[in-house]
C-alpha positions in Angstrom: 0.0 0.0 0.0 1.8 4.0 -1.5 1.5 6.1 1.7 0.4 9.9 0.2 1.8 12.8 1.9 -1.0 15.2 3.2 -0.6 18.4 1.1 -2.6 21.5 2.5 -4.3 23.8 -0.2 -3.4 26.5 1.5 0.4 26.0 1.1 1.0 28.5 -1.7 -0.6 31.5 0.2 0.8 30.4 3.5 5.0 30.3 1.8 3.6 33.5 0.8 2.4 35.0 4.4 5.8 33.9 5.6 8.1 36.1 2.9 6.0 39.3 4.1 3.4 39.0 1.5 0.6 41.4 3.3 -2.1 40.7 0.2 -1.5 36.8 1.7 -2.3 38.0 4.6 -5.1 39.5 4.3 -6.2 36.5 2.0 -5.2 34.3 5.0 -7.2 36.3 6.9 -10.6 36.6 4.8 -10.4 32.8 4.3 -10.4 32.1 7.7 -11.6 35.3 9.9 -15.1 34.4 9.9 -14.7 30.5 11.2 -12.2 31.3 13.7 -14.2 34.4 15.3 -17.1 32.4 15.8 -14.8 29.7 17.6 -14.0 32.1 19.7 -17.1 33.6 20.2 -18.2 30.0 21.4 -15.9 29.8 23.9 -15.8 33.6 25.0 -19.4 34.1 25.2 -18.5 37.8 24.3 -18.2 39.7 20.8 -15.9 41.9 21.7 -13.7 39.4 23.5 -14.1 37.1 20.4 -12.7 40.1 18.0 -10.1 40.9 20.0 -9.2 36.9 20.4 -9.0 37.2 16.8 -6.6 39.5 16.2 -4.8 38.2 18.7 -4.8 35.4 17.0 -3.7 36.5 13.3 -1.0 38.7 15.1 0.4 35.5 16.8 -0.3 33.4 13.3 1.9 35.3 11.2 4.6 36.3 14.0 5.0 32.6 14.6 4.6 31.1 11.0 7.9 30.2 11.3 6.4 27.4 13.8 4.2 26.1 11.5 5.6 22.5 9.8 2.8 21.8 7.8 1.8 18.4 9.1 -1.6 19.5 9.1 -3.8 22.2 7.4 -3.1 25.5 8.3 -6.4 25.8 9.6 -6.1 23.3 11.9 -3.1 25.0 13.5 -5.0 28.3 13.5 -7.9 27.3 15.1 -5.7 25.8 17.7 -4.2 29.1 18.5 -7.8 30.7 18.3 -9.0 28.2 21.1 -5.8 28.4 23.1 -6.1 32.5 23.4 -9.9 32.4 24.0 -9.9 29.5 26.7 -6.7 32.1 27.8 -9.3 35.1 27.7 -11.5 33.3 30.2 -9.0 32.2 32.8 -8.0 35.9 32.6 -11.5 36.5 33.7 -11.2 34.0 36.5 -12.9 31.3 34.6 -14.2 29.0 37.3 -15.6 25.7 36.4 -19.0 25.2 38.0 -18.9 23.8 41.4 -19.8 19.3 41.3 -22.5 19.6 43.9 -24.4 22.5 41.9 -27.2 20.7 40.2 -29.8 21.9 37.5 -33.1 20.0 37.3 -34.5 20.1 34.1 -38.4 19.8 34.0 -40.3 17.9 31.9 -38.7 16.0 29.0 -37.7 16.9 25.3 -40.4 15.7 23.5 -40.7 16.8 20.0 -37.1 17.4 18.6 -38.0 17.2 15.0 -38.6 20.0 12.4 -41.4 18.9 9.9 -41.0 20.7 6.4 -40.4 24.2 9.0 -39.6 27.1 6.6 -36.6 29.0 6.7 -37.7 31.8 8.6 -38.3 29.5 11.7 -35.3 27.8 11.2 -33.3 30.9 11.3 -35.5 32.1 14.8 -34.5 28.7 16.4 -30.8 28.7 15.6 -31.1 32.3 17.1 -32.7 31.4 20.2 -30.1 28.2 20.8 -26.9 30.4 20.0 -28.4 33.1 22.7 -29.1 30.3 25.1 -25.5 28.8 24.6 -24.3 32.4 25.4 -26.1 32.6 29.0 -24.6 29.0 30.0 -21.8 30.0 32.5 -18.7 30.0 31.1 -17.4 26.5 32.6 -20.3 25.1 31.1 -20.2 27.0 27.7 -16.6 26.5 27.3 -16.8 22.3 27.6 -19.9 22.2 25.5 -18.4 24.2 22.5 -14.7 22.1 23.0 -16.7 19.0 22.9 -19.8 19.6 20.9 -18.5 22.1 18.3 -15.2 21.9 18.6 -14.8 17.9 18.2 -12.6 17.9 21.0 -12.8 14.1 23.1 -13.0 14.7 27.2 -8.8 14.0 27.5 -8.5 16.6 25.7 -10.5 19.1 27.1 -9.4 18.1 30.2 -5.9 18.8 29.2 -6.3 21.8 27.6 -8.5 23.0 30.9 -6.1 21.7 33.1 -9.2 19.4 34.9 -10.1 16.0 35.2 -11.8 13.6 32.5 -14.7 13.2 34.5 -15.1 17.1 35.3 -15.6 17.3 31.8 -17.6 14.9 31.6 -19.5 16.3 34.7 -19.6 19.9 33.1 -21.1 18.5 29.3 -23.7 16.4 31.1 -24.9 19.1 32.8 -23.9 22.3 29.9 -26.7 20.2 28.1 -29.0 19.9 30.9 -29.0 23.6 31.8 -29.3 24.4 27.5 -32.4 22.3 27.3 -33.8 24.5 30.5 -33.1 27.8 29.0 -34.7 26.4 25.2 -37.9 25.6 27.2 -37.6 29.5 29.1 -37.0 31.2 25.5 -40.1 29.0 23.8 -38.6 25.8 22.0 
């Protein structure tokens, strides 16, 4: 079996960004500013926070390009600088993880969870209400739910990159989705 070498599309532009090529930058920068703010803005919970995170971000990208080998796409490696300066943001602001023995009950059950032939408009409304209730979870919860659910990060991971236990994790996206489901039923779905 021929073993293929991963090549990232982006490879061109990114030689580019590392001879001082400002028009790849900014390239760089339209490509991927839109994805990588609202990855932050997951995390951060705050819009403002989230821009500055990404400018942060870039700044560190194409000081440190130098850094990146290639091995995977360079949006990979850019997000992973995005999530390291938001989760960075929030243990700035004293990011506390919500305490074991808190609990949130969740009444009733989720009982219809399907869309029938809804039209766009109240598709659009729904997606709305979600992303605001996301955005009240406290940040402990917020921030293990978007590493896990949106991010595609595994509980090691998160616990690593947190710097708490597997099971906290776990712990904290059991109950992220318990207190999402509460504040979907308070905002009407």
């Amino acid at each position: 079996m021929e073993a293929f070498a991963y090549t990232d599309i982006n490879a061109p532009l990114v030689e580019r960004c590392r001879l001082g090529d400002r028009r790849a930058q900014a390239e760089i920068y339209k490509r991927y500013s839109k994805a990588m703010f609202n990855a932050s803005l997951r995390i951060t919970g705050d819009f403002a926070e989230a821009e500055d995170v990404l400018q942060e971000a870039f700044l560190s990208a194409f000081r440190e390009l130098h850094s990146y080998k290639g091995d995977s796409s360079f949006g990979s490696w850019l997000k992973r600088i995005v999530i390291n300066k938001s989760i960075n943001c929030l243990r700035n602001r004293r990011l506390q993880v919500v305490p074991l023995g808190e609990q949130h009950d969740a009444a009733g059950s989720d009982a219809d969870s399907h869309f029938s032939e809804a039209d766009a408009q109240e598709l659009h409304w729904r997606a709305d209400v979600v992303r605001r209730c996301v955005q009240e979870l406290p940040d402990g919860y917020r921030v293990v739910l978007s590493l896990y659910l949106l991010e595609g990060y595994d509980h090691a991971e998160i616990a690593g990159i947190l710097d708490i236990t597997e099971s906290t994790s776990k712990s904290q996206y059991s109950r992220a989705r318990k207190k999402l489901l509460e504040l979907a039923r308070q905002h009407g779905l």
